[in-house]
N, C-alpha and C positions, 0 to 999 in steps of 0.2 A: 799647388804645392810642388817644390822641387824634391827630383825622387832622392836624392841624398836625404833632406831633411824629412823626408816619410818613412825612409828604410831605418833613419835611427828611434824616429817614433814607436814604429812595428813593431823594432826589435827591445822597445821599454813595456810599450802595451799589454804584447803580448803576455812576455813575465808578469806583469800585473794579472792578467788575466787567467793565469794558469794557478797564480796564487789563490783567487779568489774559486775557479773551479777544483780546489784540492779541500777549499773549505766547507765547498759546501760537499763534497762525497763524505770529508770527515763527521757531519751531523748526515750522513744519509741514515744508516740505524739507529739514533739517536732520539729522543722525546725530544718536540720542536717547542718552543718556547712561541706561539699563533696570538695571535690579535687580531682586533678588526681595527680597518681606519674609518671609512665609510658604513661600512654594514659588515654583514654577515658573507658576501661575495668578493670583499676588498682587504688583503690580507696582507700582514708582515710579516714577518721571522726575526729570531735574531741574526739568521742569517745574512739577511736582508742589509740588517743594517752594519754588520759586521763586514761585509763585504765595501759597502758603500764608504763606510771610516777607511777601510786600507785605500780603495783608491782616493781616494778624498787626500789621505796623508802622503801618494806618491805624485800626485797633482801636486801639491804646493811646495814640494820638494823639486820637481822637476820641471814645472811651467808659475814660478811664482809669480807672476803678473796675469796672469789667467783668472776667469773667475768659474766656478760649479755651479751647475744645477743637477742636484742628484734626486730621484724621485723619494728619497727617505727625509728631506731636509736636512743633511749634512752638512751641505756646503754654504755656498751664498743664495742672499735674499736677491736676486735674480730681477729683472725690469723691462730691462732692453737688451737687445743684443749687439749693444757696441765692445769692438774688442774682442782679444780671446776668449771662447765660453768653451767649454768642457758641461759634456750633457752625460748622466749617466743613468742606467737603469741598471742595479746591481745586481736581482734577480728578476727578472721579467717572465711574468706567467707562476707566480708563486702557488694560487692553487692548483696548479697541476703540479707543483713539488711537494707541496702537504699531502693531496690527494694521490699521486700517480708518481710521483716520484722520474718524468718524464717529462716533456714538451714545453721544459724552457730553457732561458737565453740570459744570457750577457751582454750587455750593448754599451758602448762609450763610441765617441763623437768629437770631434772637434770642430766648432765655425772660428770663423774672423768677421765680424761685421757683419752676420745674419748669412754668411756664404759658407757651407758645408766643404770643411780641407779634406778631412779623414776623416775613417770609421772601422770601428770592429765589433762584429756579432757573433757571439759564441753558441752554437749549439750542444749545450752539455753536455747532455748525453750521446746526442750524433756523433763526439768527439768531429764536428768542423767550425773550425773559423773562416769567416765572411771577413774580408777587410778589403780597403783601396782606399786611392785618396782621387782627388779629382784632378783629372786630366791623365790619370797613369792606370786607372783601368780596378777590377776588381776579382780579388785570387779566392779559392774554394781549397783553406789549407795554407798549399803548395801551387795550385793548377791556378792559372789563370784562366778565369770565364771568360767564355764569349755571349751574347747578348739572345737572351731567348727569344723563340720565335712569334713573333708579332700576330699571334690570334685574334680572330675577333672573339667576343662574350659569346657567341653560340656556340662554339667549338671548345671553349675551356671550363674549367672548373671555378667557381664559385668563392673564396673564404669570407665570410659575411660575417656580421657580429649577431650572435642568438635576440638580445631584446632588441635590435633594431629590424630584425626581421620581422618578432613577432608583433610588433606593434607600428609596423610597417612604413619606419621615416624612411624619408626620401625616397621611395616607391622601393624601398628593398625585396617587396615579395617579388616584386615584375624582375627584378636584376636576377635575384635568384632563379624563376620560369624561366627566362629569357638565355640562360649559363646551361654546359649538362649536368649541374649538381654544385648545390649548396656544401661547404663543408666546414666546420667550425677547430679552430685548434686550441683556444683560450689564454694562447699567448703571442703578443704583436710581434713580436722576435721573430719566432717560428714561422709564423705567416708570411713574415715579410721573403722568409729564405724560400719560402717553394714559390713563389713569383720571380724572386731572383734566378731560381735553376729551372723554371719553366713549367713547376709541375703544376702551378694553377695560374688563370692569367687575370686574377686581382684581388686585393683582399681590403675590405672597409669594414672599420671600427670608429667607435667613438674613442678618437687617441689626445694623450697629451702630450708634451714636447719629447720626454724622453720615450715617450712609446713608439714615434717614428723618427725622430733626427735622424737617428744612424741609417735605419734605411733606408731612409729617404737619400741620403749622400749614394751608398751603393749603387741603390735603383736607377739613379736617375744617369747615372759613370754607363750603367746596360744598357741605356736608353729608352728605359722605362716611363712612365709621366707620376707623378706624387702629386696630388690635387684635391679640391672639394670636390663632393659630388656635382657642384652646377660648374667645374672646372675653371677656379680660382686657385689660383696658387697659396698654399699656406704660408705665411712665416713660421723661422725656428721654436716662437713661443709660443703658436698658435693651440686652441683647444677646440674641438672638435671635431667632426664627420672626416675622417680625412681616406682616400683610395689611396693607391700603386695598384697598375693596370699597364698591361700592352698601350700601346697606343692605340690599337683597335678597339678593346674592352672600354678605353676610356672615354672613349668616343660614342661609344652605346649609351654609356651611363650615364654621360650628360646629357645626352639628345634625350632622354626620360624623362630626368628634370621638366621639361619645358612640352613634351607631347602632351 
């Protein structure tokens, strides 16, 4: 992406973005309006979906040829990835916003043709934004990042997903023994940022598209790897086991696979 046409992205996103975090502090003392989609672990707001309409209504205002995939079903009914796609996750980690009022995110994305341009992650409450686009690097805020340091899995921390530990796919208890400490945050947003700034060196969940696009685009601008655990490269629609790891960590965790 040319940095002109990124900088005027940014500077649209962002305003979306600050829109959609003003909405949700406006229901922070508020009675949430909670659902299940899946169970009792899988949850909505009207937040949720109020957030995903606005961006939803500045997407087709400002990229009308583009299509959406928003995790609320907002947008469009989604297939392939040819073309402009806009991925969104309008609050990601929602029960920890029912429950804790803490440790989630915001996340929109842009590919062309299954190839990640841009991205931005909002950390709510951290008041920081994650953004870049590819080839031009990825800023914290204001600051532009530099690329964390290339740990192996013995020397870092862990973010694992809880049922895949406890019922131990893809040999998650060993990845965990193998790390100095498992740690769970229950939002893929969140995770993705302390791999980003170095404070853990991998984090695996069972994600769907919008639960890693965006970070996947950053991660990988750091030089990060985004993979399966037997290290296959996902697509953008992909559902699934999916890492971000050092390149050392990810290299641990395939070589498991197959010991």
């Amino acid at each position: 992406m040319q940095e002109a046409t990124y900088q005027k992205w940014n500077a649209q996103v962002t305003a979306w973005i600050d829109e959609a975090k003003a909405n949700i502090l406006e229901h922070f003392h508020e009675p949430l309006d909670v659902e299940q989609k899946s169970g009792r672990r899988d949850l909505v707001t009207q937040v949720d979906k109020e957030n995903e309409q606005r961006f939803v209504a500045h997407i087709r205002e400002s990229d009308p040829t583009a299509r959406i995939l928003g995790e609320e079903g907002l947008g469009d009914d989604v297939q392939d990835d040819k073309g402009r796609l806009w991925i969104i996750d309008p609050l990601d980690g929602t029960m920890n916003f029912v429950k804790q009022r803490d440790d989630f995110a915001i996340m929109l994305s842009l590919y062309i043709d299954g190839v990640g341009q841009a991205a931005w992650l909002c950390d709510v409450m951290g008041n920081r934004l994650f953004h870049g686009a590819k080839g031009l690097g990825v800023w914290l805020n204001d600051a532009k990042m530099t690329a964390p340091a290339n740990l192996p899995l013995s020397e870092g921390l862990a973010a694992l997903s809880g049922p895949l530990v406890t019922h131990d796919v893809d040999h998650m208890q060993a990845i965990a023994a193998a790390s100095l400490g498992m740690r769970i945050v229950g939002s893929a947003g969140i995770a993705f940022t302390k791999v980003l700034r170095g404070q853990q060196v991998c984090y695996i969940s069972y994600l769907r598209p919008w639960d890693f696009a965006t970070g996947k685009i950053l991660a990988e601008e750091l030089g990060l790897v985004v993979s399966t655990v037997d290290g296959q490269t996902p697509t953008v629609l992909s559902y699934g086991v999916v890492l971000v790891a050092t390149k050392q960590a990810q290299k641990a965790i395939v070589a498991m696979q197959t010991a």
